[in-house]
Steps between C-alpha positions, in 0.01 A plus 500: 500500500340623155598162282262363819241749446538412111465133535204559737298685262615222209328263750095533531553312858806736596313757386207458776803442766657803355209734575430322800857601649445847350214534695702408793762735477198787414676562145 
């Protein structure tokens, strides 16, 4: 799942989503 996490952070959107479902999972 890191190429996922890489393309997220590539992505300003994806990024928000990213940290959204970080938050989520308390990471």
């Amino acid at each position: 799942m890191l190429h996922l996490v890489v393309y997220d952070i590539t992505d300003d959107s994806n990024r928000t989503r990213l940290a959204k479902l970080l938050e989520k999972f308390g990471l």
